[in-house]
C-alpha positions in Angstrom: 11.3 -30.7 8.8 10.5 -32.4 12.2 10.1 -28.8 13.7 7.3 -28.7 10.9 5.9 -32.3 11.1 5.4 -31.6 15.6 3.4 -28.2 14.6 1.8 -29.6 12.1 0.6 -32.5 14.6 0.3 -29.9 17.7 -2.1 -27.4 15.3 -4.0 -30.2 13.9 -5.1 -30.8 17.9 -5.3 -27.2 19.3 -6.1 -25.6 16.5 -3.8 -23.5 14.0 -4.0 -20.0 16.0 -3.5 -21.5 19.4 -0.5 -23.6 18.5 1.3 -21.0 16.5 3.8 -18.9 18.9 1.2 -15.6 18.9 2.3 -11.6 18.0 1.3 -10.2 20.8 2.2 -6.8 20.3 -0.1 -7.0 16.6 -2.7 -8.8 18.5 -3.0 -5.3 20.8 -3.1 -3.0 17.4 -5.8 -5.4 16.3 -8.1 -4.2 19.1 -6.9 -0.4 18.2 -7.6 -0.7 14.6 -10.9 -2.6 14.7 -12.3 -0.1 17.7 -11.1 2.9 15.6 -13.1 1.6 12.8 -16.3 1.4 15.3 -15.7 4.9 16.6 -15.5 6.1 12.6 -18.9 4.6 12.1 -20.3 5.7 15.6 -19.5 9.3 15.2 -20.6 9.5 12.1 -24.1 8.1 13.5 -27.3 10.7 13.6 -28.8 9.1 17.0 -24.9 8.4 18.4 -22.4 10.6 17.3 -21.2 13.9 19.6 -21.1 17.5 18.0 -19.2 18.7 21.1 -16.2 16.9 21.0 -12.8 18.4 21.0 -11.4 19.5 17.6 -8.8 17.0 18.2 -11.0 14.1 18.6 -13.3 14.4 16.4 -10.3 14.6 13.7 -9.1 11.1 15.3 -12.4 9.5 15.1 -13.1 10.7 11.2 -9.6 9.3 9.9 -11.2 6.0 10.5 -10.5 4.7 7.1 -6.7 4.8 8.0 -7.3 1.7 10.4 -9.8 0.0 7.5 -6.8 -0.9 5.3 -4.3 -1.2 7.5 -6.9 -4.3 8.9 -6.1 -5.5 5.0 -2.4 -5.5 5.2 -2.9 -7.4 8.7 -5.5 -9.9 7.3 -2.5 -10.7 4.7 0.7 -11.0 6.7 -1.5 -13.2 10.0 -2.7 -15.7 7.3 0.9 -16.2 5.6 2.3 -16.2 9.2 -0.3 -19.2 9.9 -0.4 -21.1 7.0 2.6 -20.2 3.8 5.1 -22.7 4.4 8.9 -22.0 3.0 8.2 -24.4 0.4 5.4 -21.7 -0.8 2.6 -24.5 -0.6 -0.5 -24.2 2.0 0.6 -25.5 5.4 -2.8 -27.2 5.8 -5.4 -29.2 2.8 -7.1 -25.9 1.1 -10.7 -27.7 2.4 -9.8 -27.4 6.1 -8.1 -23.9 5.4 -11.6 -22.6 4.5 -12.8 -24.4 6.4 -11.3 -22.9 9.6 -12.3 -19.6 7.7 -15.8 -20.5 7.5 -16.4 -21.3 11.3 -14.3 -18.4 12.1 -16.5 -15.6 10.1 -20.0 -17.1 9.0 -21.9 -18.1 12.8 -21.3 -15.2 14.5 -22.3 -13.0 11.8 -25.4 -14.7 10.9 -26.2 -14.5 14.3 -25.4 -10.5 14.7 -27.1 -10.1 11.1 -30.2 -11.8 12.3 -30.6 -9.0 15.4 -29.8 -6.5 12.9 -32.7 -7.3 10.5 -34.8 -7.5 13.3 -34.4 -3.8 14.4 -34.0 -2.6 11.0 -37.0 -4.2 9.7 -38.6 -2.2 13.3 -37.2 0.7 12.2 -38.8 0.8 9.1 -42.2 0.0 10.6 -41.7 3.4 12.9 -41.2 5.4 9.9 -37.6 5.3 8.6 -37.4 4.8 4.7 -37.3 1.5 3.4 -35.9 0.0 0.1 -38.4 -1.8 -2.1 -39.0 -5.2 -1.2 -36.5 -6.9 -4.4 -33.6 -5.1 -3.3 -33.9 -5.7 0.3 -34.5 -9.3 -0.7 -31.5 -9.4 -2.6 -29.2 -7.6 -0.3 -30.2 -9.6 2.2 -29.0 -13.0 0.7 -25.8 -11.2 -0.6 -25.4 -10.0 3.2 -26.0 -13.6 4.6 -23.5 -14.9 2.4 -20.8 -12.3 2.4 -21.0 -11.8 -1.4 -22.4 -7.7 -1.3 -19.3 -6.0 -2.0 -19.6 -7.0 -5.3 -22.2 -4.9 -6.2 -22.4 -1.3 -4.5 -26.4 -1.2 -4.0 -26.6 -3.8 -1.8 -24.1 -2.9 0.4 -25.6 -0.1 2.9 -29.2 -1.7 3.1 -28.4 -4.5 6.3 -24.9 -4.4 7.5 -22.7 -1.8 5.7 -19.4 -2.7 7.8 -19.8 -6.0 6.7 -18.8 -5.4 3.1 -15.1 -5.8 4.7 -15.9 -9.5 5.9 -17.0 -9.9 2.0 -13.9 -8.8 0.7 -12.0 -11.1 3.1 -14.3 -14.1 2.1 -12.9 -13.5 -1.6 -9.3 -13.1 -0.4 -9.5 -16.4 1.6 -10.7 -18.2 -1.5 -8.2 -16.9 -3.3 -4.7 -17.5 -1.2 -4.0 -20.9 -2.0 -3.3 -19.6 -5.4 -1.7 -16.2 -4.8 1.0 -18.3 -2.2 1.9 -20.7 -5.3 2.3 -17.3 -7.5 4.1 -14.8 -4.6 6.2 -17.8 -4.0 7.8 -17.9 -7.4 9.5 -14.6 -6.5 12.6 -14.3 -5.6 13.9 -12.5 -2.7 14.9 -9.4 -5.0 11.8 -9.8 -7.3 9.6 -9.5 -4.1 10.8 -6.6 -2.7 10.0 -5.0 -5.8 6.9 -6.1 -5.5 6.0 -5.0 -1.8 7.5 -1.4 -3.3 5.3 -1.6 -6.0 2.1 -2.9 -4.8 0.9 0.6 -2.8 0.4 2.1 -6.3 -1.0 -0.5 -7.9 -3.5 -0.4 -5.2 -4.3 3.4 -6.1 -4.8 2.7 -10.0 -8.4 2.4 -9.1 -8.9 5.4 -7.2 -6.7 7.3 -10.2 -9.1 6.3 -12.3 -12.0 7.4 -10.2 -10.7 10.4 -9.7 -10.1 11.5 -13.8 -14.0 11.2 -14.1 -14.9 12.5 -10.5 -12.0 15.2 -9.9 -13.7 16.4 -6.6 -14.2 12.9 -5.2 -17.6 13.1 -4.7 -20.3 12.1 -7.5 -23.6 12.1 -7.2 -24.2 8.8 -6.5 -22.9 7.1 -3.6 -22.3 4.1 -5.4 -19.6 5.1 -7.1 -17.9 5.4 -4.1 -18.6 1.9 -2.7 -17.8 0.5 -5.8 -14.4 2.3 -5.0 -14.0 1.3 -1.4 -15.8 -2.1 -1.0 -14.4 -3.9 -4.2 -13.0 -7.3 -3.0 -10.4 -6.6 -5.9 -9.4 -3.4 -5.0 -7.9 -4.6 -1.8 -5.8 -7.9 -3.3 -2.6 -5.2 -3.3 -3.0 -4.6 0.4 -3.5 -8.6 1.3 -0.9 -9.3 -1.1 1.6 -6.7 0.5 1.0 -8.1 4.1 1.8 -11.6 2.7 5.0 -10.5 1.5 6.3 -8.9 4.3 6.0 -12.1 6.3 8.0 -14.1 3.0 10.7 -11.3 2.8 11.3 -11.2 6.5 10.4 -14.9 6.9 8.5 -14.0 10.0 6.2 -17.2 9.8 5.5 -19.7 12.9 7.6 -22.2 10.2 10.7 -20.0 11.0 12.5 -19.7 14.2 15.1 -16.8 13.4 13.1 -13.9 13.4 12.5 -14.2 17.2 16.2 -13.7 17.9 16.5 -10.7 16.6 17.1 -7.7 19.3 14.3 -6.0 20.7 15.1 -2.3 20.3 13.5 0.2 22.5 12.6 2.4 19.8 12.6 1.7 16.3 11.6 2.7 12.9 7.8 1.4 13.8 7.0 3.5 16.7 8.0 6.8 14.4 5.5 5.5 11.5 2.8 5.0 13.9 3.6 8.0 15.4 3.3 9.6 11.9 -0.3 8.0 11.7 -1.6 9.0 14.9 -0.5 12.9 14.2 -2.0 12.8 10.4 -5.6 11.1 12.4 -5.4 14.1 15.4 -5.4 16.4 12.1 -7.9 18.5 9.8 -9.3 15.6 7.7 -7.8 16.3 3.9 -10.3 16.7 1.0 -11.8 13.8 -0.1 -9.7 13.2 -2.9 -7.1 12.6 -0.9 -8.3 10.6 1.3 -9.4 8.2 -1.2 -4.9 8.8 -1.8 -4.1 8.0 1.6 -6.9 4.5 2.1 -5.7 3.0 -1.4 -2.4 2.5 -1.0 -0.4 6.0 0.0 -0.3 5.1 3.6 0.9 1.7 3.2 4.6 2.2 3.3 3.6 3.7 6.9 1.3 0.2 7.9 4.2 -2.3 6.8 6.7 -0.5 8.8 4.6 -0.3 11.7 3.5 -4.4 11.1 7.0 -5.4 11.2 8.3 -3.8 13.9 5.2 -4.7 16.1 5.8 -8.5 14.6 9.3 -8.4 16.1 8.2 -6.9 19.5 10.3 -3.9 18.1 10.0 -0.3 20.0 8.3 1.3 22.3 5.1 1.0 21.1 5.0 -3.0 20.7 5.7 -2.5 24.7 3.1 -0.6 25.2 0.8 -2.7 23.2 1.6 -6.2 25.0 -0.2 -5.4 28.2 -2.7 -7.6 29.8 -6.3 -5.6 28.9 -5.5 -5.5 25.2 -4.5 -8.6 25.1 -7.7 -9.3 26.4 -9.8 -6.8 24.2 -7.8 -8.6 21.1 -9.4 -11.6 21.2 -12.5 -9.8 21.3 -11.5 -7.7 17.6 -13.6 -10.0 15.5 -16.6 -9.7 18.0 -16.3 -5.6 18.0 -16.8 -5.9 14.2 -19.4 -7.9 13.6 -21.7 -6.3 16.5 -21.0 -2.6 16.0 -23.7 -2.5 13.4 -25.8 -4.3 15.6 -25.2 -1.5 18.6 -25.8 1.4 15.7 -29.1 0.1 14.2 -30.5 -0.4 17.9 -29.5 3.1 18.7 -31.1 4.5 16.1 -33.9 2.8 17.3 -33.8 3.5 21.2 -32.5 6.8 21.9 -35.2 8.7 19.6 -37.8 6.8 22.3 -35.7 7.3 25.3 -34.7 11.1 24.9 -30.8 10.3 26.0 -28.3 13.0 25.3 -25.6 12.6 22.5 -22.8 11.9 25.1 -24.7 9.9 27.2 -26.0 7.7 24.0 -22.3 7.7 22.3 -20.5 6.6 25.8 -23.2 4.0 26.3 -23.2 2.4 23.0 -19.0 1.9 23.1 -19.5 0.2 26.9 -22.8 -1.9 25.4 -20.3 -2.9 22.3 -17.2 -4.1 24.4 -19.8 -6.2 27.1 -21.4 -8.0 23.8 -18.0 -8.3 22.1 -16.4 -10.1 25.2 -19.8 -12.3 25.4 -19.6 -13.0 22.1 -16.2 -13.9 22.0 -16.4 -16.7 24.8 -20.0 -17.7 24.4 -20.3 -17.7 20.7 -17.3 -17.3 18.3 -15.0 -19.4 20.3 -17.3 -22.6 21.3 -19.1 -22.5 17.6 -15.9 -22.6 15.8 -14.5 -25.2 18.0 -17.7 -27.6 17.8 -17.6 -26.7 13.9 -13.9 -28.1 13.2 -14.4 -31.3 15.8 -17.5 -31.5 12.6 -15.0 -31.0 10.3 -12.0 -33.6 11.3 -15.0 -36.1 11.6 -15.6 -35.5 8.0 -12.2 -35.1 6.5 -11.3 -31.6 6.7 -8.4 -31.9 9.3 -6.0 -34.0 7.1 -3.1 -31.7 7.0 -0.8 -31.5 3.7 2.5 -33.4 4.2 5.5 -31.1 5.8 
């Protein structure tokens, strides 16, 4: 309980995230899993993408949906390794927990939503079809706030990738609670649990799929209602929370870091797995939907704990110094890689650059703004935001 009460006093000063022992080898496959996201959504632009990559490639870049919810599983088990004490309660008051949230996710992507709406809204005046003024109205508040994903049409309109963010604004609201009820479980009852949560997390897609047997209606809303449901992904945030419980890899236990450090382990074949089913034809899109809602999840959790424990070859690999770097910039990547594929859409029409040219631009323009961001922006406004936030109350920890 001291060890508790110094972190507790040595996070409320620093900062949760900097005073919490950090997984470096996860904080690598962040950078991996966000940037394979990006280079999903830049192939698949009109002004961006390549048509002459190798067979190979282009495979690796459209199984981009296999990083989107493994970043769901890693959203879970970060925020239990953060803040789910052994007791089961929050480790922090839930006011400054979303609060910490808030200055973590909202500035920045106002900020990179702003830009966006400013080349979208050119775009539009150079002839690209625009939604009628209501919707774009209303998409545009439910963009600001982070509240689209709840309804499919006003998704794609500003900042589709963002629909992610919106889901993770309803899972932070909702982890107080779901601690308390995962921490009822026993030990037994949640392993049954983390066994049985990858097909509860397909039931919607099963669903889908006995109305639209092909996977593809015809409307595209159907399918965002399918991927972008903040509901739909509570298995896959609830799964990555258990894993830290059950393995009681939290910064409130000291064990787990004294287990051995194998050379290879059970991780670096899952991964392995994943990387050989992205270098392969993509399946049919029924399947897909299979493998993003919960049938490659056994394959995520083995890779997150393993990389947790600094396990195999891989969580070597992963530790070096530049994507340790490029981590802290994940966030960053995100929020600006809609910014970097309005504004192509926008320039390289005018400026006649070839696909190659235009696609290896945009991922060097992306990392320079992410790494800006990161120290100019996210960092200093979330800092200035919780020295805002102690002054008014929101740093009194809950007793440890």
């Amino acid at each position: 309980m001291d060890i508790s009460v110094r972190m507790g006093a040595a996070a409320q000063n620093q900062g949760i995230e900097e005073a919490a022992p950090q997984l470096t080898a996860i904080n690598g496959m962040r950078f991996l899993a966000v940037f394979h996201i990006f280079l999903y959504h830049l192939d698949g632009s009109e002004y961006l993408g390549v048509d002459t990559t190798p067979r190979w490639l282009d495979n690796l870049f459209e199984h981009g949906y296999v990083s989107t919810s493994f970043f769901f599983l890693l959203s879970g088990f970060i925020l239990a390794y953060l803040y789910w004490r052994p007791d089961g309660e929050l480790a922090i008051s839930r006011g400054r927990f979303w609060w910490q949230r808030f200055t973590r996710v909202y500035p920045v992507h106002l900020i990179a939503l702003l830009v966006t709406m400013v080349i979208e809204i050119s775009l539009w005046r150079t002839g690209h079809d625009a939604p009628a003024f209501p919707m774009a109205m209303a998409s545009a508040v439910a963009t600001m706030t982070l509240t689209q994903a709840w309804f499919a049409p006003l998704v794609p309109l500003w900042s589709w990738p963002t629909w992610a963010l919106s889901a993770l604004v309803f899972l932070y609201l909702i982890m107080p609670w779901l601690m308390r009820l995962l921490a009822r479980l026993s030990r037994a009852q949640s392993i049954v649990w983390l066994v049985a949560l990858p097909l509860i997390s397909l039931l919607p897609t099963l669903v889908y799929l006995q109305f639209f047997p092909d996977g593809a209606p015809r409307s595209r809303n159907w399918q965002i209602l399918l991927g972008s449901t903040p509901l739909f992904w509570v298995a896959h945030f609830a799964a990555g929370m258990l894993m830290s419980r059950i393995f009681a890899i939290s910064r409130f236990e000291h064990g787990w870091r004294e287990r051995p450090r194998l050379w290879f382990s059970a991780g670096d074949f899952a991964l392995a797995a994943l990387i050989l089913l992205c270098l392969t034809d993509p399946p049919p899109l029924p399947w897909r939907f299979i493998l993003r809602h919960g049938a490659l999840m056994p394959l995520h959790l083995i890779v997150l704990h393993d990389l947790a424990l600094g396990r195999g070859f891989a969580s070597r690999l992963l530790v070096t110094a530049p994507l340790q770097f490029l981590g802290q910039t994940s966030f960053s990547i995100f929020i600006w890689q809609n910014v970097i594929l309005a504004l192509g859409a926008l320039v390289v029409p005018v400026l006649a650059i070839s696909k190659p040219m235009s696609f290896g631009l945009a991922v060097v323009a992306l990392l320079l703004i992410a790494i800006l961001s990161t120290y100019c922006l996210e960092k200093p406004i979330a800092k200035w935001l919780r020295r805002m936030g102690r002054a008014q109350g929101l740093a009194t920890p809950v007793p440890t």
